[in-house]
N, C-alpha and C positions, 0 to 999 in steps of 0.2 A: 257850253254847247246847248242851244236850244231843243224842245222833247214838247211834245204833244200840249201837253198841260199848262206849260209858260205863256203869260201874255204876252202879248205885241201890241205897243203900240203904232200906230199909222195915221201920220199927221197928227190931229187935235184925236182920236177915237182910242179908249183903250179895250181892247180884246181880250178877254180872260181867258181863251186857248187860243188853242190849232186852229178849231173842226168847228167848218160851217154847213150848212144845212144849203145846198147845190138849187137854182132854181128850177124848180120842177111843173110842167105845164098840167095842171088839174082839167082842162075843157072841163070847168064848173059855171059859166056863167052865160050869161045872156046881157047884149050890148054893150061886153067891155065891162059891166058893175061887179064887181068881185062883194060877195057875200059873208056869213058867217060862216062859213066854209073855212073861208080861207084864215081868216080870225083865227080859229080853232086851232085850223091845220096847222099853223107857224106857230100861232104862241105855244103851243104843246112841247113842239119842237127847242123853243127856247126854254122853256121851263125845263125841258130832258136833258140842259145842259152844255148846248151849241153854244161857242163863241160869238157866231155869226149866221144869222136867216136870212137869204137871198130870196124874196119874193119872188114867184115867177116871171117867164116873159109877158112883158108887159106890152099891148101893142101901144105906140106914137100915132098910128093913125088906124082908123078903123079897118082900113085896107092892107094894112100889114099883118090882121089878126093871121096864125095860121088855120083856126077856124073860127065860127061864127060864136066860140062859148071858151073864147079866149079873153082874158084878163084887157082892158086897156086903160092908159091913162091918156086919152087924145080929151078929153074936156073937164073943164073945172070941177061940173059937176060930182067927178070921180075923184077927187081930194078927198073929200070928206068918208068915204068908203073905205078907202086904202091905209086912210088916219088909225084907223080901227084897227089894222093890221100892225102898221108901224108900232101904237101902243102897244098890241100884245105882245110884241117881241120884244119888246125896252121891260116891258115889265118882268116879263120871264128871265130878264138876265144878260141878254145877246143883243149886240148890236142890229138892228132894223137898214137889212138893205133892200135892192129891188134891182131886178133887171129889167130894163127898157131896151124894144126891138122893134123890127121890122119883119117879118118872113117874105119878103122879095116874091123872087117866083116860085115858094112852097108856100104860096097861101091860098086859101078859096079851097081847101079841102073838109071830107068830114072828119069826127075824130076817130080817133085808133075805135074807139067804142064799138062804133059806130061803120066799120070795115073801111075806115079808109075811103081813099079815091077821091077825084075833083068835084065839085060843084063849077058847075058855069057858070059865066058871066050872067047867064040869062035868068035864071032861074032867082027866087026870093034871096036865097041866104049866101050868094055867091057874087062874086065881083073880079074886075081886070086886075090881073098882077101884073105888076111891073118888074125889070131887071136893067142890069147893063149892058144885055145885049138879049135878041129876040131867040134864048137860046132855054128849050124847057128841060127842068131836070132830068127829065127822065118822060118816055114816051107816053106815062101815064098821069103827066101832070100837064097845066097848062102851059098854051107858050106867051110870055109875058112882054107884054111891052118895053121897047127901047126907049128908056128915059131919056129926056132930054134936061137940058139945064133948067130949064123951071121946076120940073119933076125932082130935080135932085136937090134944090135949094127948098124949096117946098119942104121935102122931107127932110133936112138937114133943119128948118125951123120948126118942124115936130116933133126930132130929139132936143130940139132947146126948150120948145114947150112941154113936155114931159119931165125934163130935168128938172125944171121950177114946180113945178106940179109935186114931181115925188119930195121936196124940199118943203112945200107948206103940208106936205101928209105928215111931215115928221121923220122920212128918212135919213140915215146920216151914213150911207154906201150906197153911191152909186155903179149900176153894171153897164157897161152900152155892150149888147151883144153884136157881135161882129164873126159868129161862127157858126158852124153847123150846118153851110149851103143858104144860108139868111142873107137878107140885104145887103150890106155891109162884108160879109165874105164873098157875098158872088162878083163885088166890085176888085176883088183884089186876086182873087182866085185867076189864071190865065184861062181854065178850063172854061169858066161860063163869061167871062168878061173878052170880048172879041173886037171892044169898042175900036174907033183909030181916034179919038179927039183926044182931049189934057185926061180925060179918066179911064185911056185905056192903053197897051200895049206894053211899054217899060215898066217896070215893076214902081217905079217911083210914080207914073199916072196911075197906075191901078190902084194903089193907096192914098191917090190925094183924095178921096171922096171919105175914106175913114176919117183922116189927118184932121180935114177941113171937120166934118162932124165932129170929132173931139174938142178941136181946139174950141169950137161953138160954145162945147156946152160946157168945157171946163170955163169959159166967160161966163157964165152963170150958175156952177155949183160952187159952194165955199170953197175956198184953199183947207179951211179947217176940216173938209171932210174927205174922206178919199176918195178918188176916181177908178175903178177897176174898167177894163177890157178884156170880155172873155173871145181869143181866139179860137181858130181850128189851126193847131200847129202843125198839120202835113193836109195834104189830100188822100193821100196813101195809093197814089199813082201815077204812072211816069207820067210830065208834062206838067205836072199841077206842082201847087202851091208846096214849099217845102221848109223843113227846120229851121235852114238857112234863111230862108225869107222872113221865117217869121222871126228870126234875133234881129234881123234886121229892121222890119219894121216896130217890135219891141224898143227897140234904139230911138227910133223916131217917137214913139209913142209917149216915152219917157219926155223927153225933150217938151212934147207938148202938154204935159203935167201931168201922163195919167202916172198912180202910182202901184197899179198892181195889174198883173197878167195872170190871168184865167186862163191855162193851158189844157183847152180841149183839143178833140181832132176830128178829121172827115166830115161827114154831111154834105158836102159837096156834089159828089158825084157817085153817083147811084151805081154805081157795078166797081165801087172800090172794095178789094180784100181787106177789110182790119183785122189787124193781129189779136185780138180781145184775148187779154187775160187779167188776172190781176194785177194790177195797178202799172200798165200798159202803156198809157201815157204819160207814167213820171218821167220819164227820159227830155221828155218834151219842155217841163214846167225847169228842168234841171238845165238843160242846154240853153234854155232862154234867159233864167236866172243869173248864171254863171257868163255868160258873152253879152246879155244886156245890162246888167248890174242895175236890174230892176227884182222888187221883190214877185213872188208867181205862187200860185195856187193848184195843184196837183188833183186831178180828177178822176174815175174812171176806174169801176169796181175797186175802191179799197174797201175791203169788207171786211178787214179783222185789224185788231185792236194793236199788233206790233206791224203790222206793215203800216199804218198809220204815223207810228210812232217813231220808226225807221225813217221814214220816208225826212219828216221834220232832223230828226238827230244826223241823217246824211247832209244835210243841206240843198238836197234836192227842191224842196219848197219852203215858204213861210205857211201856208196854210194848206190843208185838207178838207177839201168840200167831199159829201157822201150825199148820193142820190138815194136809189133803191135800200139802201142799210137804214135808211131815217123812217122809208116807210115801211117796214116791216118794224122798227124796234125806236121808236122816238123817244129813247132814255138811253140811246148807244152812248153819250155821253159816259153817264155817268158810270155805267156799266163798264166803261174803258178805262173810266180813272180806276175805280176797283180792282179789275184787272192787271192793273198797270200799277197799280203800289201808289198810285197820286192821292192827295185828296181828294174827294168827290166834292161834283157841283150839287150839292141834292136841296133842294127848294125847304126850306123848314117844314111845309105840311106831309112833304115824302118821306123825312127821315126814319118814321116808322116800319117804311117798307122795305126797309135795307138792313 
């Protein structure tokens, strides 16, 4: 029976736990260049012990940032930046991944910082969202362009371009984010996807714009490296996207080489009730796991050290990503193993501190 602290391996990558470090949006940067910021931020996190550091969302094209001081990989010149990152996390111990995205029609906004709300098209730091259908999230965001097949292939060849990208920085996990009311969910979700052509209506159009994106860019990431897909596994209201749907397309996703599902939820749509508690959506990472017989990643306040460890020893998930616990305490790692009777990962210059 696998327990928190066991590695796994996945494809050619070996994992020396569970618990990965969930990607988390900093609005630290200007043009997409990610800084020493973020260097810092992740390698810390790997040296505290993480199996695995997921970079944040990354946008594919400038216009997918969800704001203007979002991370991107849309041009070469950003290789060499993100290289910086990749290294600090290989160094620290934990494998170097990276999420790449699009935010759809939740982009062109400020940051949370910063109170929220849109920027216009008009104005300096704002630009046209696009969607699958001219349908805005919510009355205080923009209403976004109905893509057309150039629009989608276009962006479909900036998750290819971005995959190559995060591969010469030295990533070896890739994320294609596909959740949270983002690009890629609003295409499969029924609630914002209203199209009537091959990418909208039956559940099976609605997902070929994922499918088609995946299979792209599993053509240009290694086999030797793994492919994750982070979902929204419900919408968490009547009419949307549901558990069922997503074993389902988990099935397909399989099929098309990816090898891990990222089980988040909602974002979608703006006046849904989530249940929030702790560890809320393992249901989710469990029912996909178990009826897609793909490995999944359980998200979503685990914040103490035996729900972690449960959640792995159920077989609810292969891995435990933690968001908010990484940034209050970026040595949860090791603190866990401690706690938990394991070995600790503790870095040879820390062991004085233990």
């Amino acid at each position: 029976m696998p327990r928190l602290f066991d590695p796994i391996t996945v494809k050619g990558v070996v994992f020396r736990n569970r618990i990965g470090v969930s990607p988390m949006c900093m609005y630290s940067y200007e043009d997409g260049n990610v800084t020493a910021f973020q260097t810092v931020h992740l390698g810390s996190r790997a040296l505290g012990g993480a199996g695995l550091v997921i970079a944040e969302a990354t946008a594919v094209e400038p216009e997918g940032r969800i704001t203007s001081y979002d991370a991107g990989i849309w041009g070469d010149h950003q290789v060499e930046l993100l290289s910086k990152t990749a290294s600090a996390i290989k160094d620290g111990g934990a494998v170097a991944g990276i999420q790449i995205s699009h935010a759809g029609r939740k982009a062109s906004t400020k940051r949370p910082g910063d109170g929220g709300g849109v920027i216009l098209p008009s104005e300096p730091s704002g630009w046209q969202v696009i969607g699958p259908s001219p349908i805005p999230f919510s009355e205080n965001y923009l209403k976004p362009k109905e893509m057309d097949l150039v629009d989608i292939e276009r962006v479909q060849n900036s998750f290819v371009k971005a995959a190559q990208r995060a591969l010469l920085a030295g990533f070896e996990f890739l994320e294609i984010h596909a959740a949270h009311g983002y690009l890629l969910h609003s295409f499969y979700s029924p609630i914002s996807n209203h199209r009537v052509d091959e990418y909208g209506g039956s559940l099976q159009n609605r997902i070929r714009f994922v499918l088609e994106t995946v299979n792209k860019v599993r053509a240009v990431w290694p086999d030797r490296y793994p492919l994750c897909v982070r979902i929204s596994g419900t919408d968490w209201v009547a009419g949307g996207w549901t558990i069922e749907d997503s074993v389902e397309l988990a099935k397909q996703l399989k099929t098309a080489g990816v090898d891990i599902i990222d089980c988040s939820s909602g974002g979608g749509v703006s006046t849904a009730r989530v249940p929030v508690a702790p560890g809320y959506q393992v249901p989710i990472a469990k029912e996909v796991k178990a009826k897609a017989g793909i490995l999944t990643s359980a998200v979503g306040l685990i914040n103490n050290f035996e729900l972690a460890d449960q959640i792995i020893q159920d077989n609810s998930a292969d891995f435990v990503l933690l968001g908010r616990e990484f940034l209050r305490n970026p040595t949860w790692p090791i603190q866990a193993a401690i706690g938990l009777g394991f070995p600790a990962p503790i870095p040879p210059q820390y062991v004085r501190g233990y």
